[in-house]
TITI-746147 format. One record per residue: residue in three letters; z, x negated, y negated of N, C-alpha, C, CB in turn. Coordinates in steps of 0.05 Angstrom, whole numbers, padded with zeros to 5 digits, always signed. Glycine has a CB too. Layout:
alaZXYZXYZXYZXY
...
This chain:
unk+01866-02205-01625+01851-02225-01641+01868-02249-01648+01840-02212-01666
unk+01896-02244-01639+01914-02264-01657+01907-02298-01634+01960-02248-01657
unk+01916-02280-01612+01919-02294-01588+01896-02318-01586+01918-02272-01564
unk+01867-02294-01595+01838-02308-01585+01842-02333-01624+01796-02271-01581
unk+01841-02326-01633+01844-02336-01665+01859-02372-01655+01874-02308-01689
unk+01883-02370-01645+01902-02397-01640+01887-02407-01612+01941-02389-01635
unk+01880-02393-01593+01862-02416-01573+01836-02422-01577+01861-02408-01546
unk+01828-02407-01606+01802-02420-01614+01806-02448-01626+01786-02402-01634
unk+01825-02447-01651+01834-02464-01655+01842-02491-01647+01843-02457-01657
unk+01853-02487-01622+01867-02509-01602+01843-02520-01586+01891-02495-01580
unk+01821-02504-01576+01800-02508-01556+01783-02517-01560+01793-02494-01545
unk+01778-02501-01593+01749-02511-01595+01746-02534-01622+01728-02482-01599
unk+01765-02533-01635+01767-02557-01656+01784-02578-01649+01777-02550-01682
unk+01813-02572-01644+01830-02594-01644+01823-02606-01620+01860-02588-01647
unk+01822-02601-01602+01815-02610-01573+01788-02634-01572+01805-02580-01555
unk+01774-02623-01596+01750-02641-01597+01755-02670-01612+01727-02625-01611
unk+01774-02656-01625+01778-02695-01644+01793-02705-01621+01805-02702-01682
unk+01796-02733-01632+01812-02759-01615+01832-02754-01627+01803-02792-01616
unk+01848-02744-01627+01880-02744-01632+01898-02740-01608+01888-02722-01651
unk+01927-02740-01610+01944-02738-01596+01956-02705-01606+01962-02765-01599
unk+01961-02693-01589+01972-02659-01594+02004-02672-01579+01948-02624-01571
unk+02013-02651-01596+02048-02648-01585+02054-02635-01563+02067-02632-01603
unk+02032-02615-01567+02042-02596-01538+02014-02597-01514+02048-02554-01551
unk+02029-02600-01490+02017-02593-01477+01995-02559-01466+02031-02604-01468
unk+01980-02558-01454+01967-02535-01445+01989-02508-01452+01959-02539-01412
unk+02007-02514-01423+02018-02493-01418+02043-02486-01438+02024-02494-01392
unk+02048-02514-01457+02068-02502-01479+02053-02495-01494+02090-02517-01493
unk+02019-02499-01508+02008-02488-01531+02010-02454-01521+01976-02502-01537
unk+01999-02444-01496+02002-02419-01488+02028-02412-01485+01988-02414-01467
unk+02052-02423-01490+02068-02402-01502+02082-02400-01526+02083-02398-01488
unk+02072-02414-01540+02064-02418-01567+02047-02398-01578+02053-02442-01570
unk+02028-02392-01579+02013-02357-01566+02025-02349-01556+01991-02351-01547
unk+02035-02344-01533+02054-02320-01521+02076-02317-01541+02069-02327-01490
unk+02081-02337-01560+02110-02322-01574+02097-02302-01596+02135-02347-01593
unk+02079-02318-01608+02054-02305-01633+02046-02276-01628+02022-02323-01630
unk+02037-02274-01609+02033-02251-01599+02057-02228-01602+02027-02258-01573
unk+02075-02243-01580+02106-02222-01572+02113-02209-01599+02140-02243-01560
unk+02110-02225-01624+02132-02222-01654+02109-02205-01656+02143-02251-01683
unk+02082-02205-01663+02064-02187-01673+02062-02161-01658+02040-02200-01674
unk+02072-02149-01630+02076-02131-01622+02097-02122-01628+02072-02131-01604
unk+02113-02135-01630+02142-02130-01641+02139-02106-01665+02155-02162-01655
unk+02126-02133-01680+02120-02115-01714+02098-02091-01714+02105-02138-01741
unk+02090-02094-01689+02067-02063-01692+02092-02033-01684+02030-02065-01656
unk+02100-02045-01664+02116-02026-01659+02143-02021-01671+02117-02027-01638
unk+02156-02034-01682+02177-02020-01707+02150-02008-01737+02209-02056-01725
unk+02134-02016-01732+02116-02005-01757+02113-01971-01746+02077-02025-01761
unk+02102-01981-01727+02100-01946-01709+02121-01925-01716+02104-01947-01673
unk+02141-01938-01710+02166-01925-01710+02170-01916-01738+02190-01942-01700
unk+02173-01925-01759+02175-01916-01783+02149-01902-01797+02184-01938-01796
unk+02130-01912-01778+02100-01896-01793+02098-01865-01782+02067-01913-01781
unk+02115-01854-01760+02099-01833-01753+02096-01811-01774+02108-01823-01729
unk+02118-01814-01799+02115-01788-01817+02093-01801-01828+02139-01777-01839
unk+02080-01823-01842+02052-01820-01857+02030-01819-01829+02044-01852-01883
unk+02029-01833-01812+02013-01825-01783+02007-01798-01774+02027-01833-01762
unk+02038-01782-01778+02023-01752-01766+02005-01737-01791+02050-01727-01756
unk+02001-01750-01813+01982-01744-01835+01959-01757-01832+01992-01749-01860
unk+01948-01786-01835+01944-01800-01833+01921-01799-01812+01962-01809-01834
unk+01937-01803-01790+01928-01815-01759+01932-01790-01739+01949-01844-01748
unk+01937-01764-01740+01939-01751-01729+01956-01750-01695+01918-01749-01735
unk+01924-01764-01689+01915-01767-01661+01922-01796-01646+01884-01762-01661
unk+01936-01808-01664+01947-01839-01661+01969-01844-01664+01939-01856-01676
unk+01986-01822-01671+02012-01827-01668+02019-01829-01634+02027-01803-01685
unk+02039-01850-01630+02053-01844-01599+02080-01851-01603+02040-01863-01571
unk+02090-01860-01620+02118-01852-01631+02131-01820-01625+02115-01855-01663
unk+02140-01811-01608+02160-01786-01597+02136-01775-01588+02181-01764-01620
unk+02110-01779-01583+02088-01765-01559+02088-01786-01534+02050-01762-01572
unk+02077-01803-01532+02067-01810-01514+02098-01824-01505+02040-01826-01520
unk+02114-01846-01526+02146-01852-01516+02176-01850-01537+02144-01886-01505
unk+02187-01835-01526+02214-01831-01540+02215-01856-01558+02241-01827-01519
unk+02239-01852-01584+02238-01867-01606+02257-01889-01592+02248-01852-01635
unk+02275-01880-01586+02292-01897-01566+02279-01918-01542+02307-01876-01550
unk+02259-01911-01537+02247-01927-01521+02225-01951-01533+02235-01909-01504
unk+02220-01937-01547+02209-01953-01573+02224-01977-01587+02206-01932-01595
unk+02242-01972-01597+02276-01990-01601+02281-02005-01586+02302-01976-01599
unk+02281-02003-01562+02274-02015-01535+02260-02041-01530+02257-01998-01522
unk+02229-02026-01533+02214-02046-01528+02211-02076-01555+02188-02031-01523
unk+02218-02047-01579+02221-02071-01593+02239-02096-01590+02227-02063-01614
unk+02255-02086-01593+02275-02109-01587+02269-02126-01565+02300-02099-01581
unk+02262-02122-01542+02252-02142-01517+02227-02150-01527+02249-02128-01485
unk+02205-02152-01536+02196-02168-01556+02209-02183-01568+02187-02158-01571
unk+02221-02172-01587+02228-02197-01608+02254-02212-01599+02234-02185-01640
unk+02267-02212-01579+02278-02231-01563+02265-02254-01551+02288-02219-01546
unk+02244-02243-01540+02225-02259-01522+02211-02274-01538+02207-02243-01504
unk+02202-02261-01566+02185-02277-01578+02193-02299-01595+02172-02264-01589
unk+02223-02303-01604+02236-02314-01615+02253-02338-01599+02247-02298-01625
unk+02252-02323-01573+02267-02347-01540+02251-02362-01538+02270-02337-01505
unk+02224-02357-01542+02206-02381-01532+02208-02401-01555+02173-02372-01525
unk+02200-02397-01581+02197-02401-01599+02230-02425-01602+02191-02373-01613
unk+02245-02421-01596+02269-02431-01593+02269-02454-01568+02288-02408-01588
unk+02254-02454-01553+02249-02465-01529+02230-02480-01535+02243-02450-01508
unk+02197-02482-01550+02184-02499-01567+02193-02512-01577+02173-02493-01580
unk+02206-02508-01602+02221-02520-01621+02235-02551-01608+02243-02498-01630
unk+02256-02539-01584+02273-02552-01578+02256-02576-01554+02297-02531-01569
unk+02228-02572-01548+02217-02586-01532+02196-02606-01551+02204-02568-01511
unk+02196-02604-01575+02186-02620-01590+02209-02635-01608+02164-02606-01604
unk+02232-02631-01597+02255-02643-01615+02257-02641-01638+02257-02666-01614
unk+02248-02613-01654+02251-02607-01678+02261-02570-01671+02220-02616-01696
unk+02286-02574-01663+02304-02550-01666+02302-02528-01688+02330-02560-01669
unk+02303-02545-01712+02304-02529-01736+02274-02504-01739+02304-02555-01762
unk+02250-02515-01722+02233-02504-01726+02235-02479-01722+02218-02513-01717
unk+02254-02473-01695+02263-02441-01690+02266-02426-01697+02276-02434-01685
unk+02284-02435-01734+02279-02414-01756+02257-02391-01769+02282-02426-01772
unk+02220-02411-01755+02206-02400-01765+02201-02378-01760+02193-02410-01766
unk+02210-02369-01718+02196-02346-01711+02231-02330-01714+02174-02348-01674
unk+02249-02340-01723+02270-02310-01735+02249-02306-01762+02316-02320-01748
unk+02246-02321-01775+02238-02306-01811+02212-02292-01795+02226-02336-01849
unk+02197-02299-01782+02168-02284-01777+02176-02250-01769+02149-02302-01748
unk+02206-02255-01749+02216-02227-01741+02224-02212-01754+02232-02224-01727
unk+02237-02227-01779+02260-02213-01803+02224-02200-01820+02289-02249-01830
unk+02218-02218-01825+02198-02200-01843+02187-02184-01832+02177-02212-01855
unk+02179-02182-01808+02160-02160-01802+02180-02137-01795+02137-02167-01777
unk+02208-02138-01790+02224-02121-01790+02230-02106-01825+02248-02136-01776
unk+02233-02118-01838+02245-02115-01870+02202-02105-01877+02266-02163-01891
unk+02180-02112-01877+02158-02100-01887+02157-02073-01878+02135-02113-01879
unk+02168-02064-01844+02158-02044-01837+02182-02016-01850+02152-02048-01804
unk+02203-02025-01856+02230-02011-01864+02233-02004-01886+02251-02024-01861
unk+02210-02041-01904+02226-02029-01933+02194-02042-01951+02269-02052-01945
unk+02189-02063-01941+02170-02077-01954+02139-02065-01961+02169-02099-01939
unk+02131-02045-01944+02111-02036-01945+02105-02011-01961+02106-02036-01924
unk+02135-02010-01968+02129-01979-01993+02132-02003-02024+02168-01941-01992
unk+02135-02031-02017+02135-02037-02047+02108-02047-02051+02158-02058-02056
unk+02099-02036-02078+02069-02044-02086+02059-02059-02079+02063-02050-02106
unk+02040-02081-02076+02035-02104-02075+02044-02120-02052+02043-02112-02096
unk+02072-02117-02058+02091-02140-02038+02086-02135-02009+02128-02138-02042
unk+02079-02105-01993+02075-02107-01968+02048-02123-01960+02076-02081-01957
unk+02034-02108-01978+02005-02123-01976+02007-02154-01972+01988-02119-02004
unk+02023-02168-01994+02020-02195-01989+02033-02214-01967+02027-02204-02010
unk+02056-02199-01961+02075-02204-01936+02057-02202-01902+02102-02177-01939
unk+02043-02181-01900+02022-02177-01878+02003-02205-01882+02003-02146-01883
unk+01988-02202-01903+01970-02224-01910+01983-02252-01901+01964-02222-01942
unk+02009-02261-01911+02019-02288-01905+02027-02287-01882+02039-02298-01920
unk+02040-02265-01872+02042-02269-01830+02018-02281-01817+02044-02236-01810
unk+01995-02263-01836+01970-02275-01811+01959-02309-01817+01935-02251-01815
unk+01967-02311-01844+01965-02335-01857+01978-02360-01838+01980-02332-01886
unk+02004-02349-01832+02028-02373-01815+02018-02372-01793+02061-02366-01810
unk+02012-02345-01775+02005-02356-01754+01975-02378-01746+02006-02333-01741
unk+01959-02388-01769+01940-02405-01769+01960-02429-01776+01915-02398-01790
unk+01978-02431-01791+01987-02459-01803+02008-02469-01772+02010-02452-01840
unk+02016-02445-01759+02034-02449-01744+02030-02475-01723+02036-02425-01734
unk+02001-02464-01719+01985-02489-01700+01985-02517-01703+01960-02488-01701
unk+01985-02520-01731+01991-02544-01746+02020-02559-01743+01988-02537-01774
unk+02038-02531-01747+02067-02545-01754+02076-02554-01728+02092-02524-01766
unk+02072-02542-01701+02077-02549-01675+02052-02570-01666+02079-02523-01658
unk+02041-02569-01661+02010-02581-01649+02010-02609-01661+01979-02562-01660
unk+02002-02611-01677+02004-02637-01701+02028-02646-01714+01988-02631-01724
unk+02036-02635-01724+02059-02650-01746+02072-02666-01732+02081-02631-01761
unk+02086-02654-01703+02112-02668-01689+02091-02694-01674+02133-02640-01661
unk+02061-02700-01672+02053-02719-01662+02036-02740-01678+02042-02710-01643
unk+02041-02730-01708+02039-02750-01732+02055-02779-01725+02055-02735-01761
unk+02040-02797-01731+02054-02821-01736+02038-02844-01765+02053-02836-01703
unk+02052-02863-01774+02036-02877-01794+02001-02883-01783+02055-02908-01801
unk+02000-02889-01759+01973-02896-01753+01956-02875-01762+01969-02900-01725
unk+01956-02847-01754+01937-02833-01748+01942-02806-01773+01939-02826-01715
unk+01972-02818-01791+01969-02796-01815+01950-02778-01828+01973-02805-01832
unk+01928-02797-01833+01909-02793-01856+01887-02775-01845+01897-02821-01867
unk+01883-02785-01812+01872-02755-01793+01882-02735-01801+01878-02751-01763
unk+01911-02735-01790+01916-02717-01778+01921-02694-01808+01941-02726-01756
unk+01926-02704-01828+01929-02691-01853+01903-02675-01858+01936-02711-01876
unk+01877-02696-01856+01849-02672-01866+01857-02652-01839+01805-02689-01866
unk+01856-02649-01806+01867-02632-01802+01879-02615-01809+01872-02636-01796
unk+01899-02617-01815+01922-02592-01830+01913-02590-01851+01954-02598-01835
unk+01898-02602-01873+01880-02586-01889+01866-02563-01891+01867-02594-01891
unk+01840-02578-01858+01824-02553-01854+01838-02533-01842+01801-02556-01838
unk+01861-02531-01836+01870-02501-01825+01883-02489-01851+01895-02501-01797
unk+01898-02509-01873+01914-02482-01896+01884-02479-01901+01941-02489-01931
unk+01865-02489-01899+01834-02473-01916+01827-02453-01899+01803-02494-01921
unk+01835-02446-01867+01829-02423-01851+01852-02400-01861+01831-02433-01817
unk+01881-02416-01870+01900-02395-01870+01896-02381-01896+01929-02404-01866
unk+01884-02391-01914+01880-02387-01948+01855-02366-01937+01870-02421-01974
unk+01836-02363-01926+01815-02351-01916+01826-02324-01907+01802-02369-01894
unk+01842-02333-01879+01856-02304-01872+01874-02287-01893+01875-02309-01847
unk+01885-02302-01905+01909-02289-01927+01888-02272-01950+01932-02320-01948
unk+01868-02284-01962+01853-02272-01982+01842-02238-01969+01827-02295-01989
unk+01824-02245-01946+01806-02222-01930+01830-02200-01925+01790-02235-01896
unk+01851-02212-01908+01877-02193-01901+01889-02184-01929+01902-02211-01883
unk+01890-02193-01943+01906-02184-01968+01894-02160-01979+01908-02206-01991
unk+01860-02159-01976+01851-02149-01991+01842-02119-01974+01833-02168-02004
unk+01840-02129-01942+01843-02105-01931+01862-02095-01932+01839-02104-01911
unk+01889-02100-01930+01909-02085-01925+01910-02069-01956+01936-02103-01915
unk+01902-02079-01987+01894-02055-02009+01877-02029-01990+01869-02072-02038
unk+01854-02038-01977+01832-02014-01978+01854-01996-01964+01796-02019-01959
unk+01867-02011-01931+01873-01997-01914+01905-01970-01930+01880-02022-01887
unk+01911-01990-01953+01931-01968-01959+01919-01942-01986+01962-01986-01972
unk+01900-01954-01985+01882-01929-02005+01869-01914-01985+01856-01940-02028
unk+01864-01919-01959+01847-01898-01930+01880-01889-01928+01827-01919-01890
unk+01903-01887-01935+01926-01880-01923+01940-01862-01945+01942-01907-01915
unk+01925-01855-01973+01935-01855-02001+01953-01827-01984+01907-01850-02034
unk+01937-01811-01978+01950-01778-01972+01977-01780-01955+01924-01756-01951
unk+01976-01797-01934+02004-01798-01924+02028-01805-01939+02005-01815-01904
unk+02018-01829-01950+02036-01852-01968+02057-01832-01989+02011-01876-01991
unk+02035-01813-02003+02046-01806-02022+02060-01785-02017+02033-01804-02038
unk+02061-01766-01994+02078-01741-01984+02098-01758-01976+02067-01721-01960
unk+02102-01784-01968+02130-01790-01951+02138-01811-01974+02126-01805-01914
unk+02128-01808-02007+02144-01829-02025+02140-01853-02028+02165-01831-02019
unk+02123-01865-02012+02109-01888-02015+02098-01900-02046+02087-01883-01997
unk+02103-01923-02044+02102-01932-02075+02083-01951-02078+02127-01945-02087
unk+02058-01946-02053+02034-01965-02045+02011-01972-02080+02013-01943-02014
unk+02004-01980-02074+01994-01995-02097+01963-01964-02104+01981-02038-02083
unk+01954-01951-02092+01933-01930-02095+01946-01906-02107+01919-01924-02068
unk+01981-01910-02099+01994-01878-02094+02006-01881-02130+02026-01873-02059
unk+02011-01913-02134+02027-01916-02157+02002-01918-02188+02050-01949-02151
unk+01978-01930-02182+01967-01931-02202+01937-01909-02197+01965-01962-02209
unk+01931-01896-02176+01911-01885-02163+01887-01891-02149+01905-01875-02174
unk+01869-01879-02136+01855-01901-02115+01829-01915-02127+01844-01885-02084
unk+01817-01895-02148+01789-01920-02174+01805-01941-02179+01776-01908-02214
unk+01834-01941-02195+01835-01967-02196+01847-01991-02179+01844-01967-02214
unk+01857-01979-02158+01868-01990-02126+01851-02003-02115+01874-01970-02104
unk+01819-01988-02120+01789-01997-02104+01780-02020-02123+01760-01968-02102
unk+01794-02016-02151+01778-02041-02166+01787-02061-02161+01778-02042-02193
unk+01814-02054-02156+01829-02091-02153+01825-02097-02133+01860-02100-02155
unk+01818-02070-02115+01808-02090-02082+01781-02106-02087+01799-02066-02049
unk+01770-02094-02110+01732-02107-02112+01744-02133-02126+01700-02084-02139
unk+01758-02140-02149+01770-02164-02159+01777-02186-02141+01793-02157-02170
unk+01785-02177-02126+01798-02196-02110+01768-02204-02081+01834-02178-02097
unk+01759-02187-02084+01735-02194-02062+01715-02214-02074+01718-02166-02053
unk+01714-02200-02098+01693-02222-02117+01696-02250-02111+01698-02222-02149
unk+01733-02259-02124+01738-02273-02115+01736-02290-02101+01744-02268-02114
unk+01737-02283-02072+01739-02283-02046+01707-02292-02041+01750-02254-02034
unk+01692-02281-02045+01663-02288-02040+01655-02316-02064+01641-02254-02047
unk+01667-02311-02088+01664-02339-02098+01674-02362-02097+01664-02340-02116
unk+01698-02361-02088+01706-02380-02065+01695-02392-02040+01723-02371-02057
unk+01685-02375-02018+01673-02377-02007+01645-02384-02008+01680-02365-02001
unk+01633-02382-02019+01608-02387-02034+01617-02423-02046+01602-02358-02064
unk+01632-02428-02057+01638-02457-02066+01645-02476-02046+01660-02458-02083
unk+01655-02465-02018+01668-02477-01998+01643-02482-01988+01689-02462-01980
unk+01624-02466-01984+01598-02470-01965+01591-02489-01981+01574-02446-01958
unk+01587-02493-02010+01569-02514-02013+01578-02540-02020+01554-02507-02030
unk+01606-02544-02011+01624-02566-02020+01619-02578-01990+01659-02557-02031
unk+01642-02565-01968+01633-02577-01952+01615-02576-01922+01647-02584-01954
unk+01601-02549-01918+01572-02546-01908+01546-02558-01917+01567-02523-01912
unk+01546-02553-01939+01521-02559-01949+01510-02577-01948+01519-02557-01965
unk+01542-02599-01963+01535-02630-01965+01531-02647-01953+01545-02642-01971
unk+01544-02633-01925+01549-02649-01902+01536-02641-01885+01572-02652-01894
unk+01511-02620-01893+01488-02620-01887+01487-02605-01849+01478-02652-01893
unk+01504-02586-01854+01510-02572-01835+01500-02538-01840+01541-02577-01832
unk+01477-02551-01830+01458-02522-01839+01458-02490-01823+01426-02532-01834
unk+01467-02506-01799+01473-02478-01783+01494-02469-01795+01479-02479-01750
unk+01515-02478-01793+01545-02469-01813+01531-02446-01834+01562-02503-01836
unk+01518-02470-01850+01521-02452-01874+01499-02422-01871+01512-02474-01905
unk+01478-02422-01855+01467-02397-01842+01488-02380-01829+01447-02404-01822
unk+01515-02392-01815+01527-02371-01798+01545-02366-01821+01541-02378-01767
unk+01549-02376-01844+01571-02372-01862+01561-02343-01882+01575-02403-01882
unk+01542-02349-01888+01523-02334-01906+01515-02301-01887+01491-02358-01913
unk+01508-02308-01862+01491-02278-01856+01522-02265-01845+01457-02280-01824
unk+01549-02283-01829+01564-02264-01833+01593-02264-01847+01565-02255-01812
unk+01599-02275-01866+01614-02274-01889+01615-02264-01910+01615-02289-01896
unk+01584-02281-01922+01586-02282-01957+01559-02260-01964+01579-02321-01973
unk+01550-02249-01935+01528-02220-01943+01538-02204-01927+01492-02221-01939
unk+01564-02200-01910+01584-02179-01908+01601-02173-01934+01602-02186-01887
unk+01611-02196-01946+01634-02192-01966+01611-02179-02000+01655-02233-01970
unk+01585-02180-01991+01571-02174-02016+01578-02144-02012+01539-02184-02018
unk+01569-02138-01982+01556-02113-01983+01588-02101-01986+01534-02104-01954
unk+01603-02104-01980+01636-02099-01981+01643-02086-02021+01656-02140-01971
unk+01630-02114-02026+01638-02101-02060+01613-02079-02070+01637-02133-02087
unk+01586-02081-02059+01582-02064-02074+01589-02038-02061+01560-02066-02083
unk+01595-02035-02046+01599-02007-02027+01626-01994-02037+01602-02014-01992
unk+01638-02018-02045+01671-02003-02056+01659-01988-02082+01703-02032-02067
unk+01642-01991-02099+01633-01986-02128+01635-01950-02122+01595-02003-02138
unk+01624-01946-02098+01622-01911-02094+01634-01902-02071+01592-01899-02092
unk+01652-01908-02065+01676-01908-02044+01691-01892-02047+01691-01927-02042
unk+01697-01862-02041+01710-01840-02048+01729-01828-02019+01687-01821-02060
unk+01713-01822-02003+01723-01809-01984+01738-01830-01957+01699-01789-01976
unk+01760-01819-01943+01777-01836-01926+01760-01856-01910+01794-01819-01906
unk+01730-01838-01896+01723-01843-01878+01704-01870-01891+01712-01819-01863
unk+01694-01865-01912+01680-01892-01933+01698-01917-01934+01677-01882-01969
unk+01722-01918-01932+01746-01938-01932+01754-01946-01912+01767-01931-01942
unk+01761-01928-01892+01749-01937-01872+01735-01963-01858+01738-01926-01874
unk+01711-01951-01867+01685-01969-01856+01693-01991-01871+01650-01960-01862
unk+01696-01996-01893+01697-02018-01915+01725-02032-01896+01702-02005-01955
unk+01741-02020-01890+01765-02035-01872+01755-02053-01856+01782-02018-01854
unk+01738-02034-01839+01731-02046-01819+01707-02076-01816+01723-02023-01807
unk+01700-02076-01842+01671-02085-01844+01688-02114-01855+01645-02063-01867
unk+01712-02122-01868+01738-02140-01867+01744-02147-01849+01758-02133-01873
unk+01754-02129-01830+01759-02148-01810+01742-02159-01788+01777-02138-01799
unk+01709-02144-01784+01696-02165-01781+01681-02196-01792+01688-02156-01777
unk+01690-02193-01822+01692-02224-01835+01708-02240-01826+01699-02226-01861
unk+01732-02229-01823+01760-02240-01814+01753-02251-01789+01785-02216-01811
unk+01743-02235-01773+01737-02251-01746+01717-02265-01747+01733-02236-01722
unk+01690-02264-01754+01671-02279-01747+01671-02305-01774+01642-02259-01742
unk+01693-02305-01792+01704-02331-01811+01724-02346-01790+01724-02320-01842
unk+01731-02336-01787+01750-02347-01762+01731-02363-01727+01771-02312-01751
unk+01715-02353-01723+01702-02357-01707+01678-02387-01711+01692-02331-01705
unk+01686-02388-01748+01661-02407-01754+01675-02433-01745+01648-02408-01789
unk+01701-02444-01749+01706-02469-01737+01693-02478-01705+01738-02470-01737
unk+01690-02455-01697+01672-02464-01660+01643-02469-01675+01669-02427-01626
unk+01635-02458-01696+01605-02463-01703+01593-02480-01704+01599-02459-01718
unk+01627-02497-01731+01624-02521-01740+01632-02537-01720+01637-02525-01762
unk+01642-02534-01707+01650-02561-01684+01623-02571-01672+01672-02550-01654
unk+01597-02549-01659+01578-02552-01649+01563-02556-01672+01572-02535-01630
unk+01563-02551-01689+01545-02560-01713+01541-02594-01712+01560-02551-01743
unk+01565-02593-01717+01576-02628-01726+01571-02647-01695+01621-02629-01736
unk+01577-02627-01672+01565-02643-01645+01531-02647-01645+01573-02623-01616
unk+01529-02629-01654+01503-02630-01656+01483-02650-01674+01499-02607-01661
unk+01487-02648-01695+01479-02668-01724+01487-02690-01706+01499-02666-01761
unk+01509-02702-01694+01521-02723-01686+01495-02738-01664+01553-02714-01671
């Protein structure tokens, strides 16, 4: 989803304004290809350290020492996160902003330091996952745009990078709030292997409330966004595709958490996030044909 998420981005919005992009085709795709590489990276040192809550957990989903030795695992990690950080180094240096390189080491360091250490601390793994998926939306911005800013076309190119921290503020909220449910569907592992997850430390009624807090939130936000700037601007399909799958998924999300007990109930509620996540993400192609359309 990461991959499809940044060439929606690039294809179906930025592509459509009159601006100038920094990167060409085949450097935006590996610009994605690095995005990608670091996020496999981080699945698989996660693996690696997950299989004691996994073989609780996930049973049947562990492949950490089944399907490939830990060593091999170590392995692949690492050739990932070489690769994903080489390119990333190779971007950087083709838009003449070197320094940018730093971003995909910290993207590696964190998802190395969340899966080791960060994800048994309360809160803080949660939010750290949430802001990875956050960067990789802003990322598009910092490469794509920024380096092909000039005084002429600033004031574009800025509501641009607007509307994406308002996609990355979008992903960070939904992700933040899944990754609560997903570590309360995880409470039983977490807490045999010491985990100091936010369900295991205060318990999962009130784990589920702050996930409903924060959804509320989340839907009243969203709900303000539609009518700020959908509504006004009179982008009616938008605000129909916003509403039937966002803001009456994210309803049915809170009240469903109210009697939410068993793994498999959390679960679904996981899952029923990250199809907001995607089809919120999906609405900038909506709005692009919306706005072609009205036009």
């Amino acid at each position: 989803m990461l991959a499809f998420m940044q060439l929606l981005f690039r294809y179906a919005f930025l592509k459509q304004q009159e601006i100038p992009l920094a990167l060409s085709d085949w450097q935006y795709g590996l610009l994605v290809l690095s995005t990608v590489l670091l996020a496999a990276a981080g699945y698989v040192i996660n693996n690696i350290y997950d299989v004691g809550t996994d073989s609780i957990n996930k049973p049947n989903d562990v492949v950490v020492g089944k399907g490939i030795t830990e060593t091999a695992a170590y392995n692949i990690y690492i050739g990932l996160n070489i690769s994903g950080v080489a390119i990333g180094f190779i971007l950087s240096n083709i838009i003449m902003r070197p320094t940018f390189a730093s971003l995909f080491i910290l993207i590696a360091s964190l998802l190395y330091f969340y899966a080791t250490t960060l994800k048994q601390i309360m809160i803080l793994g949660n939010f750290v996952v949430a802001l990875l998926l956050a960067v990789s939306v802003l990322i598009i911005g910092v490469f794509d745009l920024f380096p092909a800013t000039t005084a002429e076309n600033q004031a574009q190119m800025a509501s641009l990078f607007s509307i994406l921290i308002d996609y990355a503020l979008f992903a960070f909220m939904i992700n933040f709030i899944r990754e609560i449910v997903k570590d309360i569907e995880d409470v039983n592992g977490d807490y045999n292997m010491g985990m100091n997850t936010l369900p295991v430390a205060i318990g999962v009624n009130r784990a589920a409330k702050i996930a409903l807090g924060f959804a509320v939130i989340a839907f009243i936000l969203s709900g303000l966004y539609c009518n700020t700037y959908f509504m006004q601007n009179k982008l009616y399909i938008t605000v129909f595709y916003a509403f039937a799958t966002v803001l009456a998924p994210l309803l049915y999300f809170i009240v469903k958490i109210f009697s939410a007990k068993s793994q498999k109930e959390f679960h679904h509620l996981s899952s029923i996030l990250k199809l907001i996540l995607f089809f919120g993400i999906l609405s900038i192609l909506v709005i692009a044909l919306n706005i072609k359309y009205n036009a």
